[in-house]
TORGUPA-327523 format. One record per residue: residue number from 1; x, y, z of N, C-alpha, C, O, CB in turn. Coordinates in Angstrom, 3 decimals, padded with zeros to 6 digits. Glycine has a CB too. Example, Ala and Ser with C-alpha at 12.3 -4.5 7.8 and 13.67 -1.06 7.14 Angstrom:
REM TORGUPA-327523
(site 1 (013.190 -005.690 007.800) (012.300 -004.500 007.800) (013.200 -003.300 007.800) (014.236 -003.319 008.465) (011.308 -004.473 009.046)),
(site 2 (012.850 -002.250 007.080) (013.670 -001.060 007.140) (012.900 000.030 007.870) (013.409 001.138 008.039) (014.084 -000.598 005.725)),
This chain:
REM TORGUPA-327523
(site 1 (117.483 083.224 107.754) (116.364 083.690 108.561) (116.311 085.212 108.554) (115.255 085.843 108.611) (116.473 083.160 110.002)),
(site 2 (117.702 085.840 108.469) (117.632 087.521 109.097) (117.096 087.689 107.141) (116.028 088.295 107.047) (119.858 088.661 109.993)),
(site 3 (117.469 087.414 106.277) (116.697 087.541 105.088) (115.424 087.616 104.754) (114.796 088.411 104.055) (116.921 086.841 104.531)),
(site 4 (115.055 086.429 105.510) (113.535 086.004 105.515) (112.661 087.122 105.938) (111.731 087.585 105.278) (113.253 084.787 106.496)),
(site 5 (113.136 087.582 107.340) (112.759 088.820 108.294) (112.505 090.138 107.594) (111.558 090.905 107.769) (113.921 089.107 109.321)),
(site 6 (113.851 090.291 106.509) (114.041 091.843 105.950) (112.280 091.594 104.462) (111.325 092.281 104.103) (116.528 092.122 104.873)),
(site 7 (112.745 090.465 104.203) (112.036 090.601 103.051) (110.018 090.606 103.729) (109.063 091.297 103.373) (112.668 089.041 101.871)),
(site 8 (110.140 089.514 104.759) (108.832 090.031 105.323) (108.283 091.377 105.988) (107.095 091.645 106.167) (108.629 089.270 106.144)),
(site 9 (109.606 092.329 106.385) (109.820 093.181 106.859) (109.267 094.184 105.657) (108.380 094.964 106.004) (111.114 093.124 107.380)),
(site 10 (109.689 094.235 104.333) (109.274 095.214 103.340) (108.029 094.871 102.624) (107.547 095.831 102.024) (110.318 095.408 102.369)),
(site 11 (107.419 093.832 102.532) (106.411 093.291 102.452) (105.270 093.898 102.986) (104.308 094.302 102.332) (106.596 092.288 102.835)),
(site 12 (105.447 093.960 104.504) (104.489 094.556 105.392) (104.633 096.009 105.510) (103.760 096.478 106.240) (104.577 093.968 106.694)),
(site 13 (105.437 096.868 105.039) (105.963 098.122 104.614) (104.817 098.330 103.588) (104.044 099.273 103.757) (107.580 098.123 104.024)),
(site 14 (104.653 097.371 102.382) (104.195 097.311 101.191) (102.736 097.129 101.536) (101.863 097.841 101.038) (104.861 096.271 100.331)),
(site 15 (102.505 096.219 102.347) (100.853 095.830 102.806) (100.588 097.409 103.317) (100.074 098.153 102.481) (100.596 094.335 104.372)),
(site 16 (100.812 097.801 104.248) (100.505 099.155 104.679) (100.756 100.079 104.122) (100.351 101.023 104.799) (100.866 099.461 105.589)),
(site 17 (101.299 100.484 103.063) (100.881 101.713 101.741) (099.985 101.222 101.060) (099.345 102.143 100.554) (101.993 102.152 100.596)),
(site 18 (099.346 099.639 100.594) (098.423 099.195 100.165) (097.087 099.677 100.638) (096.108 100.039 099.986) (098.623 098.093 100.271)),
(site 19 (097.280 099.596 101.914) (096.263 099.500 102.545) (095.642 101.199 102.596) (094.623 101.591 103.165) (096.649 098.725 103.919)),
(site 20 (096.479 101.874 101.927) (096.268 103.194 102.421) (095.904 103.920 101.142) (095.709 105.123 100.974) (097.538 103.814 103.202)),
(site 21 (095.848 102.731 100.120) (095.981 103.568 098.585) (094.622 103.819 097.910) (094.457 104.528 096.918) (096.895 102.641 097.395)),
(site 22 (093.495 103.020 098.700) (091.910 103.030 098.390) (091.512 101.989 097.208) (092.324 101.334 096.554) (091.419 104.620 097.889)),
(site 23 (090.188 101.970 097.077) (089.921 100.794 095.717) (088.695 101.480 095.126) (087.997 102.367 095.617) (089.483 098.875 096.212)),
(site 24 (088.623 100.997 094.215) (087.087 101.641 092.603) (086.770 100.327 092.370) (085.556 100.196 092.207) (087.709 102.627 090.518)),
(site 25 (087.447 099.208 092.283) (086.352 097.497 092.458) (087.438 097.309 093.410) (088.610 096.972 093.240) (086.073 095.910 090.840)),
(site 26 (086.523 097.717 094.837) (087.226 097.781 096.383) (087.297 095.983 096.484) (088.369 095.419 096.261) (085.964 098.766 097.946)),
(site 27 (086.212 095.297 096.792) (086.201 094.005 097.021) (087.343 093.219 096.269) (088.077 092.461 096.904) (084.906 093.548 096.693)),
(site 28 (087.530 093.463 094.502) (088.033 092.638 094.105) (089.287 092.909 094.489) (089.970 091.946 094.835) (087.763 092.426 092.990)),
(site 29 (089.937 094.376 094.525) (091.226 094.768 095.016) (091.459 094.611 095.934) (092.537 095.205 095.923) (091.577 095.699 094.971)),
(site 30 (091.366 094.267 096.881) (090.887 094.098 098.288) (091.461 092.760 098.055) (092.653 092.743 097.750) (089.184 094.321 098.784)),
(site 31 (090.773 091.516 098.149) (090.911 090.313 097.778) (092.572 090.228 097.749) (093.271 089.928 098.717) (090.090 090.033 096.426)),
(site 32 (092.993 090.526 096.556) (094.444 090.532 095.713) (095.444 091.014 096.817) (096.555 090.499 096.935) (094.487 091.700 094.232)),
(site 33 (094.898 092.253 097.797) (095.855 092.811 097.887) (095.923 091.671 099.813) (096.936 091.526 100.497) (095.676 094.813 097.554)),
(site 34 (094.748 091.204 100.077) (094.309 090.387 101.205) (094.785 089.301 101.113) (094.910 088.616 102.128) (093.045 090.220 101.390)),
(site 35 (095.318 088.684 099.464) (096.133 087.423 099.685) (097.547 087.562 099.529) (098.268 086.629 099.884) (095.735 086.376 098.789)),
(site 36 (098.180 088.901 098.908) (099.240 088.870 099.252) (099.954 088.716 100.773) (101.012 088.203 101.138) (099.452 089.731 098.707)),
(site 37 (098.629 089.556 101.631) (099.560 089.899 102.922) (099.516 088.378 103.973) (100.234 088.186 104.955) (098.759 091.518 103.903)),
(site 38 (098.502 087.469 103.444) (098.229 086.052 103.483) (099.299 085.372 103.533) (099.665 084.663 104.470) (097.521 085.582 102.487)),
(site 39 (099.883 085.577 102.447) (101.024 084.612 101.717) (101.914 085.040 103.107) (102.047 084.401 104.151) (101.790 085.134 099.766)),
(site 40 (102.349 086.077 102.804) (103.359 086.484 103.215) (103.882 086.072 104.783) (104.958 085.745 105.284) (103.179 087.734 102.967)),
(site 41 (101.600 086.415 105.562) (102.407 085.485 106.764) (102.187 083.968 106.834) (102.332 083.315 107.867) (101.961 085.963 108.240)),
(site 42 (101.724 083.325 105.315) (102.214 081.907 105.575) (103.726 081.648 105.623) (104.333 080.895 106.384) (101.676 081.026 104.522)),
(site 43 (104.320 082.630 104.403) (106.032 082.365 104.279) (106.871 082.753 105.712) (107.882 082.202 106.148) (106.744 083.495 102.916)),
(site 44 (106.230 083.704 106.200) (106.924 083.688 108.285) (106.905 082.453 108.411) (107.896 081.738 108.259) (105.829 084.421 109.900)),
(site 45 (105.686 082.030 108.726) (105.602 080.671 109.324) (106.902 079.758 108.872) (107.882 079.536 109.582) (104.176 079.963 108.833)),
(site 46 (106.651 079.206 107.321) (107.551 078.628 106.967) (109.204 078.885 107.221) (110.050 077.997 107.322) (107.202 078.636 105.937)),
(site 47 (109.432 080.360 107.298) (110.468 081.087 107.377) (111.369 080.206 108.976) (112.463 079.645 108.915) (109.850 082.902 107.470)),
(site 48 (110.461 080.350 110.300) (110.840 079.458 111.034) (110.771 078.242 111.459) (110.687 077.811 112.609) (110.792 079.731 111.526)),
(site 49 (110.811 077.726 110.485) (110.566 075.984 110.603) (111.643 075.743 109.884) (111.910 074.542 109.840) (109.098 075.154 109.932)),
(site 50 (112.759 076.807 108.986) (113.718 076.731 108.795) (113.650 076.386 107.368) (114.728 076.116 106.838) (114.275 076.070 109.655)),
(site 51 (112.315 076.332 106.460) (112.527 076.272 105.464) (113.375 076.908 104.106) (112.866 077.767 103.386) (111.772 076.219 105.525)),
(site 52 (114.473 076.460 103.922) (115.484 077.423 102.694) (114.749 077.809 101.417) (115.202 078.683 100.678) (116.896 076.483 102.046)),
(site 53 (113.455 077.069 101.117) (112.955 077.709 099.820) (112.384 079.114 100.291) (112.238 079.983 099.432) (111.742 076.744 099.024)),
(site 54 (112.147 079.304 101.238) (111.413 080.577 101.210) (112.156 081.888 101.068) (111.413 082.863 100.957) (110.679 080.664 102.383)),
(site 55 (113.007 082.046 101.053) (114.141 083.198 099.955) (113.238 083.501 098.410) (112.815 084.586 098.009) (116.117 082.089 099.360)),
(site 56 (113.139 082.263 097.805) (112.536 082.550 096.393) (111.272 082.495 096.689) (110.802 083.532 096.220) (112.872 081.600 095.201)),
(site 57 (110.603 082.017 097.093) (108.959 082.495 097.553) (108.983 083.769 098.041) (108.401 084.574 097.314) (108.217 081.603 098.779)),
(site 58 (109.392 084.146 098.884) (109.762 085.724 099.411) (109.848 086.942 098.169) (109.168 087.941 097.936) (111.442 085.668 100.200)),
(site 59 (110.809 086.440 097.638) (111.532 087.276 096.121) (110.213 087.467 095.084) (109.698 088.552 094.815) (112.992 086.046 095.096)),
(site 60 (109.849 086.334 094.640) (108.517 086.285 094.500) (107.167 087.251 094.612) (106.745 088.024 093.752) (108.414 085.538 095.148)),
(site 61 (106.599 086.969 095.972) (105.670 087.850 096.727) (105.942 089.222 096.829) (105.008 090.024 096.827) (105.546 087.433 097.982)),
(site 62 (107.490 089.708 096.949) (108.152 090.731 096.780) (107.882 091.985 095.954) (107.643 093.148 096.277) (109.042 090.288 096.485)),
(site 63 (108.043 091.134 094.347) (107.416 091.445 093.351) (106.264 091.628 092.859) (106.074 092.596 092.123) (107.666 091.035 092.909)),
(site 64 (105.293 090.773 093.148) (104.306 090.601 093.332) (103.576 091.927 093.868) (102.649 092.419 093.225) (104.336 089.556 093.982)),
(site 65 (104.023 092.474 095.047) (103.233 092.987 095.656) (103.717 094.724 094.985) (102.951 095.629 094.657) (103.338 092.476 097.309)),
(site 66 (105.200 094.707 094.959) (105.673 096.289 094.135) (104.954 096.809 092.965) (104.691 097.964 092.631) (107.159 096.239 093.493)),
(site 67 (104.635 095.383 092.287) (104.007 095.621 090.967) (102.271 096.031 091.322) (101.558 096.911 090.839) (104.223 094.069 089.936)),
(site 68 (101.952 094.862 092.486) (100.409 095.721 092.395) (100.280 096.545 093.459) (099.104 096.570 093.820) (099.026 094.800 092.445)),
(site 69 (101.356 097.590 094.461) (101.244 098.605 094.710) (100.883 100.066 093.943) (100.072 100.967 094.154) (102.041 098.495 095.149)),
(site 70 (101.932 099.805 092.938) (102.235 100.708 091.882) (100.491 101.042 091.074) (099.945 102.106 090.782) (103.569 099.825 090.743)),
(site 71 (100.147 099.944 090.960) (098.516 099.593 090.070) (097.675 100.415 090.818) (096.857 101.165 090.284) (097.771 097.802 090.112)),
(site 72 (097.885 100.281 092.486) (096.826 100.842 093.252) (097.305 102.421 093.452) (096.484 103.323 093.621) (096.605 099.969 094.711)),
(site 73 (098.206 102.557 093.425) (098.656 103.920 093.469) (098.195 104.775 092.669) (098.049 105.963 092.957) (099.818 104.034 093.335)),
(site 74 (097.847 104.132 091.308) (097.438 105.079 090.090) (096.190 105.111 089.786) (095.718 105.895 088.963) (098.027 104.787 088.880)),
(site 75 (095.556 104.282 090.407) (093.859 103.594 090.198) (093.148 104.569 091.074) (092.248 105.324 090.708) (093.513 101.723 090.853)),
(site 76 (093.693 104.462 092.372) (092.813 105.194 093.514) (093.464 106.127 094.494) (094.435 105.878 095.209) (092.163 104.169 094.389)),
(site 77 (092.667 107.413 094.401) (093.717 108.665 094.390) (092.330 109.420 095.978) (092.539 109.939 097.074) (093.900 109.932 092.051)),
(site 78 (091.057 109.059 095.209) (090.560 110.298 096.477) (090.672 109.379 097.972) (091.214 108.299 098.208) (088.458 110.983 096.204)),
(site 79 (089.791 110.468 098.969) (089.978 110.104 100.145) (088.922 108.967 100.381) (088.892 107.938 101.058) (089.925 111.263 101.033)),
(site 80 (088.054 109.623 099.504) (086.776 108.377 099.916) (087.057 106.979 099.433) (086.756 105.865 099.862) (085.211 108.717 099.166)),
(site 81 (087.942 107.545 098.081) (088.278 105.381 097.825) (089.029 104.769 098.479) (088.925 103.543 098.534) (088.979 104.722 096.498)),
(site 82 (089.933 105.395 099.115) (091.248 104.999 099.691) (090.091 104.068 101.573) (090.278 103.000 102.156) (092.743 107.109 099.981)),
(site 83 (089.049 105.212 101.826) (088.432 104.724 103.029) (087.616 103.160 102.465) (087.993 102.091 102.946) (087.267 106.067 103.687)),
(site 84 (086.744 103.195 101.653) (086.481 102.132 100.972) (086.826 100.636 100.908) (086.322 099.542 101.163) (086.698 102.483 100.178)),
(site 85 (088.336 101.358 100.268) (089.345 100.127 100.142) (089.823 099.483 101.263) (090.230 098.321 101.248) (090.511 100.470 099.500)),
(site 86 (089.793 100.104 102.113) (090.932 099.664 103.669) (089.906 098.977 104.041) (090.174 097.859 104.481) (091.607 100.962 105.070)),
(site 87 (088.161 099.458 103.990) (087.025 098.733 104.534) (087.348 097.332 104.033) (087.734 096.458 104.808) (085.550 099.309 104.050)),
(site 88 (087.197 097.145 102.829) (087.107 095.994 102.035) (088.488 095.090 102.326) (088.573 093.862 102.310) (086.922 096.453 100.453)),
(site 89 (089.039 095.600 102.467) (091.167 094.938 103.157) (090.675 094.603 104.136) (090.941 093.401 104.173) (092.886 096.155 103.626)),
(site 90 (090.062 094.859 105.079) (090.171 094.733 106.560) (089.418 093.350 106.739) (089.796 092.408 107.436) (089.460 096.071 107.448)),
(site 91 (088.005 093.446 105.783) (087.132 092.191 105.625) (087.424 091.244 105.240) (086.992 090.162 105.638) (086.284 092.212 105.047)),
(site 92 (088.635 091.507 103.933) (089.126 090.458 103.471) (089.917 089.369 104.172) (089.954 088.139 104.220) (089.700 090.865 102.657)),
(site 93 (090.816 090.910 104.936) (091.667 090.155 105.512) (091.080 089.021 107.311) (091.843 088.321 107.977) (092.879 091.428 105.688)),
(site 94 (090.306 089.143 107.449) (089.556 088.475 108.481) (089.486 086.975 107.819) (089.419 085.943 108.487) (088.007 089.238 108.795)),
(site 95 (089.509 087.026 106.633) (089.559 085.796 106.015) (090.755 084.703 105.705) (090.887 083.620 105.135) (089.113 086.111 105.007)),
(site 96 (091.456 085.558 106.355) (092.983 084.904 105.907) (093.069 083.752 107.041) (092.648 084.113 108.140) (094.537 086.188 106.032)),
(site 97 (093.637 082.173 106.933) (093.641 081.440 107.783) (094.972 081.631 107.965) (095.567 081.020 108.853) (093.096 080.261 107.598)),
């Protein structure tokens, strides 16, 4: 569980530099970056119901998300995309069940 915690813990570290990095196809980046942070609090959920797979689902999403931080980091640099993008995150994320 305290695993589960750290790795959702850097995750959401990761969602929030995401969120701060802007978008140039805001919607579609947006989307990607709206189902990672999705996942992540489906794997909480799972995390306390005591499920043991979620270590490698975690590890997973982990990756997942370092790799398309890095993408957004280099894609979208001014102030206005970065405002854009968080618009389009924020909408997306309203969508998350």
């Amino acid at each position: 569980m305290k695993k589960g915690m750290t790795i959702f813990g850097a995750l959401l570290i990761a969602s929030t530099f995401l969120t701060s990095c802007g978008g140039g196809s805001f919607e579609s980046d947006a989307k990607k970056v709206a189902k990672l942070q999705c996942d992540a609090q489906k794997l909480m959920k799972e995390a306390t119901s005591g499920d043991m797979s979620i270590i490698e689902k975690s590890t997973k999403l982990a990756s997942e998300a370092a790799a398309l931080s890095k993408e957004m980091e280099a894609k979208y640099t001014s102030d206005s995309d970065k405002q854009k993008f968080a618009q389009a995150l924020i909408k997306e994320m309203g969508k998350c069940n």
